[in-house]
C-alpha positions as CSV (number, residue, x, y, z in Angstrom):
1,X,17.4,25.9,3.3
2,X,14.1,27.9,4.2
3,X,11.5,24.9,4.1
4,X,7.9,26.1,4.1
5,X,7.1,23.7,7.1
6,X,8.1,20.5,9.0
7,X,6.7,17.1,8.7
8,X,7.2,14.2,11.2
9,X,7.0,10.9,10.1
10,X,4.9,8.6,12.6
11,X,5.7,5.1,11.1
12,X,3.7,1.9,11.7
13,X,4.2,-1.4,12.9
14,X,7.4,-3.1,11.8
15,X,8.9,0.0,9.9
16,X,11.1,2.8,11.1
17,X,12.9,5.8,9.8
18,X,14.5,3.3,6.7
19,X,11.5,2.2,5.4
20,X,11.8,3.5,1.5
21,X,8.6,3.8,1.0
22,X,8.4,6.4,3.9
23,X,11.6,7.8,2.7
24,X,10.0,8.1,-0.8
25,X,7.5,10.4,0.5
26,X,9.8,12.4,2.0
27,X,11.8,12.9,-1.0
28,X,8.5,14.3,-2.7
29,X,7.7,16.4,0.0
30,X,11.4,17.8,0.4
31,X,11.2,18.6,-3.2
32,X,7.8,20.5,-2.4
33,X,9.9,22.6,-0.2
34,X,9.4,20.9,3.0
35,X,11.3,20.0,6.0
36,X,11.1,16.2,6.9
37,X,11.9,14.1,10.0
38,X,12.0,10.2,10.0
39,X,12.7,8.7,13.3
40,X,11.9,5.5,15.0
41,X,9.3,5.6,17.7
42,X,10.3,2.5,19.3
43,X,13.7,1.1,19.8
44,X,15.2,-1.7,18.0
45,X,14.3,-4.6,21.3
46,X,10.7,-2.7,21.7
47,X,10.3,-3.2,18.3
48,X,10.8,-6.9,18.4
49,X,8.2,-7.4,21.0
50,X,5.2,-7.5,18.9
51,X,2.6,-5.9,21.1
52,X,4.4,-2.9,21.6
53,X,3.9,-1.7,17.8
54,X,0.3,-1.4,18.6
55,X,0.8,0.6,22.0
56,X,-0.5,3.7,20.2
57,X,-0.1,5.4,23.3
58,X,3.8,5.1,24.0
59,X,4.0,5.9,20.2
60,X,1.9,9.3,20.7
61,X,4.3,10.0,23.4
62,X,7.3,9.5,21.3
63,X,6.3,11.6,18.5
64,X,4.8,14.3,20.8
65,X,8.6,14.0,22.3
66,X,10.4,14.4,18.5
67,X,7.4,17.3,18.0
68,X,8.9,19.6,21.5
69,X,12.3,18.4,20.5
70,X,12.0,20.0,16.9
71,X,10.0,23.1,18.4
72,X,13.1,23.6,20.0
73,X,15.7,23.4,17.1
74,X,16.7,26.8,15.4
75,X,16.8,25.3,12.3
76,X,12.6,24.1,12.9
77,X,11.5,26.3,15.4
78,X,8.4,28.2,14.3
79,X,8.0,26.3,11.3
80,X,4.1,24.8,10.3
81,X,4.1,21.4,12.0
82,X,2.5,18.0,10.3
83,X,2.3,14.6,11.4
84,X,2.4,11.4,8.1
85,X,1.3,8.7,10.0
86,X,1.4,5.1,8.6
87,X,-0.1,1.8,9.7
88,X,-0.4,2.2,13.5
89,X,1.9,5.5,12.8
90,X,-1.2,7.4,11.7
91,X,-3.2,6.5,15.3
92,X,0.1,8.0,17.0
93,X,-0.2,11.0,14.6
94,X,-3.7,11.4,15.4
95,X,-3.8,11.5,18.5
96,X,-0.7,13.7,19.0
97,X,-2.9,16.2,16.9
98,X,-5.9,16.0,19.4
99,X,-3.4,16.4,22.5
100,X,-0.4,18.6,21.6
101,X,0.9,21.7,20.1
102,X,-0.7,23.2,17.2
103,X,-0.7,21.1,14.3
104,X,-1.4,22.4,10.3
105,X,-2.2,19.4,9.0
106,X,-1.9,15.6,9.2
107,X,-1.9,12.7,6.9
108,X,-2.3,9.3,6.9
109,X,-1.0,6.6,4.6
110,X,-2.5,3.1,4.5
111,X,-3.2,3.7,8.2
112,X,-4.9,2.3,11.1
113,X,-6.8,6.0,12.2
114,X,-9.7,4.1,13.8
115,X,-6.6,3.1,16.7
116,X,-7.2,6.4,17.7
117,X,-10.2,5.9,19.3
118,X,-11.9,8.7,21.1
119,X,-9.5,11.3,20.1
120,X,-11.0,11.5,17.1
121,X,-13.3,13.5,17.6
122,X,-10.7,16.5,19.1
123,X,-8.8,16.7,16.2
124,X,-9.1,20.6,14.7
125,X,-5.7,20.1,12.2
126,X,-7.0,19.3,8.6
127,X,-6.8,15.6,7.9
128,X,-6.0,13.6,5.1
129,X,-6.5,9.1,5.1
130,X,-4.9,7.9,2.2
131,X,-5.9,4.4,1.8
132,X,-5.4,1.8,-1.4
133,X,-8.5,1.0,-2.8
134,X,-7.7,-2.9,-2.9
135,X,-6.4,-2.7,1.1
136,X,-9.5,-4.2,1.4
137,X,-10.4,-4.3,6.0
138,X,-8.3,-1.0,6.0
139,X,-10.5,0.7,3.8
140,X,-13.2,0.2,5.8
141,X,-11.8,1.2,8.9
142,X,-10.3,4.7,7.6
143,X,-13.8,4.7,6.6
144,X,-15.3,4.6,9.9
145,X,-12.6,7.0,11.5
146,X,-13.2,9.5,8.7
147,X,-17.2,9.3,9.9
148,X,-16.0,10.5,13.3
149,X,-13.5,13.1,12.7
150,X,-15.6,16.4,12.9
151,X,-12.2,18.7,11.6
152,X,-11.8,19.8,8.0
153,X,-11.0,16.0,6.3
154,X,-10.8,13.9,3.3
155,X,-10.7,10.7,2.3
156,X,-8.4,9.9,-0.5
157,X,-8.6,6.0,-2.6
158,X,-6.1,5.0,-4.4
159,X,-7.1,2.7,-7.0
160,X,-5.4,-0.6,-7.4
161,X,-3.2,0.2,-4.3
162,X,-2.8,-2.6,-1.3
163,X,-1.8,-1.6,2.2
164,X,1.9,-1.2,1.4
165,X,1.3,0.8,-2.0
166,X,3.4,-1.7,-4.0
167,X,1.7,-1.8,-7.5
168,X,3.3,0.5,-10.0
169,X,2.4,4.4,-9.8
170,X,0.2,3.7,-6.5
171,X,3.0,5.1,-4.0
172,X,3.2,8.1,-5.9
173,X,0.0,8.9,-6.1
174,X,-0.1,8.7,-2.5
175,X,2.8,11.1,-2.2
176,X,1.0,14.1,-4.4
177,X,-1.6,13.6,-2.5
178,X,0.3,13.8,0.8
179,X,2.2,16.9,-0.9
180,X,-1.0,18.9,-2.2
181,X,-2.7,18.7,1.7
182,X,0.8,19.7,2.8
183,X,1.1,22.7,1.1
184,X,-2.2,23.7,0.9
């Protein structure tokens, strides 16, 4: 009833608003005490077209869209924005961050950050990249983008965690993580 902030979920490639492991997170962060917003950047045809899931810019667009759409709401208006981006997502959340309204704090989750491109370097918001430690390609690209974000950041390995955080205790570990750069 009084959430502490808003986050918007920026999904990735082949997952929307349903995805559990998204919806996971969420639960963790709504027990935190925060506001969360899952939506589906791309429709349900666009999805299906396999290129579209890595146009990060139509993607930016859509969240920056949800983002003024929220700012609008009485029940979210004036409330601490953050973007949890994941897989292509976290590009989207990125570079929303480097282009739109003021953002607290964004996090990515097994993400592809590096899709951002440029805009890394004019993110200000504090940034998290959460990345398994056996996600093995990914790692090194989160690696890369963290190199080139010049905002406060961290990089955050979970051990024994693959891209989709399958492996017992890895998506939770993920979520406190997500949850502590949240609140903080």
């Amino acid at each position: 009833p009084r959430p502490g902030g808003l986050v918007l979920f920026a999904h990735g490639s082949g997952s929307g608003r349903h995805s559990p492991r998204n919806g996971f997170v969420a639960r963790v962060l709504n027990a935190a005490g925060l506001a969360t917003l899952l939506t589906d950047l791309l429709t349900a045809e666009e999805d299906r077209d396999y290129a579209r899931r890595f146009d990060i810019g139509l993607l930016t667009a859509r969240l920056a869209a949800t983002a003024a759409w929220a700012a609008g709401r009485e029940e979210t208006r004036g409330l601490p924005l953050g973007y949890f981006g994941a897989s292509t997502g976290a590009a989207a959340a990125l570079k929303a961050a480097a282009h739109g309204p003021a953002v607290a704090a964004v996090v990515s989750r097994g993400g592809r950050p590096d899709l951002a491109g440029d805009d890394l370097g004019l993110v200000r918001a504090p940034v998290l990249l959460i990345v398994g430690g056996e996600d093995h390609g990914v790692m090194e690209l989160n690696e890369a983008a963290y190199a080139r974000l010049e905002c406060p950041k961290e990089l955050a390995v979970v051990p024994g965690a693959t891209h989709l955080f399958e492996e017992p205790g890895t998506l939770e570990e993920a979520a406190r993580h997500a949850t502590r750069w949240f609140t903080a």
